[in-house]
KEDODREN-463659 format. One record per residue (C-alpha): x, y, z. Coordinates in steps of 0.2 Angstrom, whole numbers, plus 5000, padded with zeros to 4 digits. Layout:
% residues N
XYZ/...
//
This chain:
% residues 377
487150875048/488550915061/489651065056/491350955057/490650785047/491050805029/489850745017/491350715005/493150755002/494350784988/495450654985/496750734975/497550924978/496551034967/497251194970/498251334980/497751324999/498151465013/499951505018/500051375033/499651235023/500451285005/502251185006/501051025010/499951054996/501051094985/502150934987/500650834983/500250944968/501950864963/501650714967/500150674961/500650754944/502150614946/500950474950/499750494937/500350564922/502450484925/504150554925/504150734920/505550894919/505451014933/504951124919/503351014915/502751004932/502851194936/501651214921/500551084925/500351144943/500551334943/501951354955/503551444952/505051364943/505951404960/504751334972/504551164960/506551154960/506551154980/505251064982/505950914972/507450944978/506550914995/505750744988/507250684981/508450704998/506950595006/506850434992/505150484986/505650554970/507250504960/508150574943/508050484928/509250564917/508650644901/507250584889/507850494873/507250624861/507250784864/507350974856/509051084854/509751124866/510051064886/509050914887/507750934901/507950814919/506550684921/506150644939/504950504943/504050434958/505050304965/503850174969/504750054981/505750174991/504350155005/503150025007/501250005015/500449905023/498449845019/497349735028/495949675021/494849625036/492849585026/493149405023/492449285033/493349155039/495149265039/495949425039/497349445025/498649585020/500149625010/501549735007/501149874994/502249994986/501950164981/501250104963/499950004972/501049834966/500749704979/502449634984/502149514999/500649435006/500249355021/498349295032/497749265048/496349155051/494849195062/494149055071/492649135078/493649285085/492849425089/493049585100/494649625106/495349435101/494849515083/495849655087/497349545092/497149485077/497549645068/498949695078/499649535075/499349555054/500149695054/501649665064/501949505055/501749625039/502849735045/504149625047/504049555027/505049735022/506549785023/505949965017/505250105026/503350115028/502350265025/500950185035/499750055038/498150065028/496449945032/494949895026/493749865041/491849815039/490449885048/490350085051/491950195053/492250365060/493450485050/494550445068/494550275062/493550215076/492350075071/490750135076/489949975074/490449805064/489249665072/490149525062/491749555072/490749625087/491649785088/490549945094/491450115095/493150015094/494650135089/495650015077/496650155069/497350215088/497950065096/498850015079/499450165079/500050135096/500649955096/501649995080/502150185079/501650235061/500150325053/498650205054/496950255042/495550155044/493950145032/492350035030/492849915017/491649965006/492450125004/494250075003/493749954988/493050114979/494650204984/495650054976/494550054958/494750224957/496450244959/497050064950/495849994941/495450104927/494050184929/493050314922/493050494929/491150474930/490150424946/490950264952/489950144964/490849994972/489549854980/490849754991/490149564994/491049475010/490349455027/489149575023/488749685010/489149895008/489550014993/490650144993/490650294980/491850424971/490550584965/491450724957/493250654964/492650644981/492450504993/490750524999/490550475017/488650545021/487950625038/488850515052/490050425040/488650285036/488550315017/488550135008/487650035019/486449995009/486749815014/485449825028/484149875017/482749765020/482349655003/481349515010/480149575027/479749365027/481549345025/483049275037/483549385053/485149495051/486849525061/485949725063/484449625072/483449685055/482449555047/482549535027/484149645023/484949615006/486649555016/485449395021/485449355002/486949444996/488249415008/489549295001/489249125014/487449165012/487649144992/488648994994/487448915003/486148944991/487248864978/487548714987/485948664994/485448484987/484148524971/484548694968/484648764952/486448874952/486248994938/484349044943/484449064960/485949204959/484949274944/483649294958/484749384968/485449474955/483549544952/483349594969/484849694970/484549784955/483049824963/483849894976/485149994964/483950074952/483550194961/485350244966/485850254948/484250354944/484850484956/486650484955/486650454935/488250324939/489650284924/490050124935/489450014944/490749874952/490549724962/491749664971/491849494981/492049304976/491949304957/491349144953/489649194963/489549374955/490149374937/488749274926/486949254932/487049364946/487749504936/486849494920/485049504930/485749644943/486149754925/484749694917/483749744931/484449904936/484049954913/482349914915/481950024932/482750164927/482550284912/483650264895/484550444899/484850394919/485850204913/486450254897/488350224896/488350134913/489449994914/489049844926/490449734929/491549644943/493149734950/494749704939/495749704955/495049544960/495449474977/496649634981/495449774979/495349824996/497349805001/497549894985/496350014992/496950015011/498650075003/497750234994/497150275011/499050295016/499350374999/498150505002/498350545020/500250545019/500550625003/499050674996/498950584981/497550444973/
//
């Protein structure tokens, strides 16, 4: 393993830092205090993070001259006394923008604001694209985006498949025919804001973890498009493996009689799994719907057991097209999964689709931002 690739990283402030990077750290001590747990009194949030009374004050005085916190006056019921002065994030006084770029026949987006609500929507089809037209594309997206808010933006977030860098350089996405493509530099140059870029996979976990209430256990997100990749929160960190190609368990090979894959691979689950792959399946003249995804649902619980047996996951998420995934192809995937592993390793684990639906990953693209501009998930 290379001394400067992490393995995983926090996603929330967990502590004091050095001098040089304290003030930083401490706003998002704030903030994230703010973002999960609601308004609170300066008071409050100098107990809940440890910081002087004094630096708490100046810091949200700080956040309140710049729109990201505002006062709310005092709460309704309250002890004798001076009444204490709630502040709260204030969710739509900047705006992100996600793009969601794993489907495959188009690329879509959306206007997000700083409570992960999505305010504006907007797509771009594909039409074959690929290489630099794909990156047009993008650019395009997100200029059109841009131009759906009148507020500011705290930066453009985006869900990419294929292998990314922690640069946000797309090592390799053979669907879109990108190979060491830096995606998040020439946004960030065509459109003069922050710009972070992650495999899709790991943007959905971001976005279930953040937004779609999920447990504080070991989450695994399996993300079903164009192709097929995971992404996982252990411990509250991202985990992004040697080289940043943890998730990719899409190319494992499944079926060694089985179709040829975009990886040049034969058999890989993404040739069974991959959502145009699935509908085909369904759609073929004499096929039986429910059995065949209950197929595939069995070989990827095949290919899941033993991740659940090492990692002792709390949830298990699929994300994608609904009407393939929830049903058959869920209930043989869990089955499966229960009856490879041990009773202690899959005992509380939950198996279920994503309650984000369709805006998992421009939900997740816009924690991206969160978490690179003000620390917070």
């Amino acid at each position: 393993m290379t001394p400067h690739t992490p393995v995983g990283r926090p996603l929330r402030p967990q502590g004091k830092l050095l001098q040089e990077d304290a003030r930083r750290h401490h706003r998002s001590l704030l903030l994230q205090q703010l973002f999960r747990d609601g308004p609170a009194s300066r008071a409050d949030l100098a107990r809940a993070s440890g910081l002087t009374r004094v630096t708490v004050s100046d810091l949200v005085g700080e956040m309140v001259a710049e729109g990201l916190v505002t006062e709310l006056g005092a709460p309704e019921v309250t002890r004798v006394g001076k009444p204490p002065m709630l502040v709260g994030l204030a969710a739509d006084s900047h705006h992100i923008i996600g793009l969601d770029l794993s489907e495959t026949d188009r690329m879509s987006g959306a206007v997000v604001n700083l409570a992960g609500t999505v305010l504006a929507r907007h797509e771009v089809h594909v039409d074959g694209a690929e290489g630099e037209r794909a990156v047009e594309l993008v650019l395009r997206l997100a200029a059109d985006l841009l131009a759906m808010t009148d507020r500011p933006v705290l930066g453009i977030g985006v869900g990419s498949p294929g292998v990314v860098d922690t640069s946000g350089t797309v090592i390799d996405a053979p669907n879109l025919a990108w190979s060491d493509t830096p995606l998040a530099a020439r946004l960030a140059a065509a459109l003069h804001l922050p710009v972070f870029v992650a495999n899709d996979a790991n943007t959905a976990v971001l976005g279930e973890h953040t937004f779609g209430e999920s447990g504080d256990g070991g989450l695994m997100v399996l993300r079903v498009g164009t192709g097929v990749g995971a992404g996982f929160v252990l411990g509250g960190s991202l985990l992004h493996g040697h080289l940043g190609a943890a998730g990719e368990i899409g190319h494992v090979v499944v079926d060694p009689e089985g179709e040829r894959c975009a990886c040049s691979r034969t058999g890989c689950l993404e040739t069974v799994l991959a959502a145009p792959r699935l509908r085909r399946t369904v759609a073929a003249p004499g096929v039986d719907a429910p059995a065949a995804l209950a197929d595939v649902g069995r070989r990827l619980g095949e290919v899941l057991a033993p991740i659940v047996a090492a990692l002792n996951l709390h949830e298990i998420v699929l994300s994608g097209p609904a009407e393939l995934l929830d049903g058959p192809l869920l209930d043989a995937t869990d089955r499966t999964i229960r009856e490879r592993t041990m009773p202690i390793s899959s005992t509380g684990l939950a198996v279920r689709t994503s309650k984000l639906g369709e805006d998992v990953v421009v939900v997740g693209a816009a924690v991206l931002v969160l978490a690179g501009e003000l620390g917070v998930s």
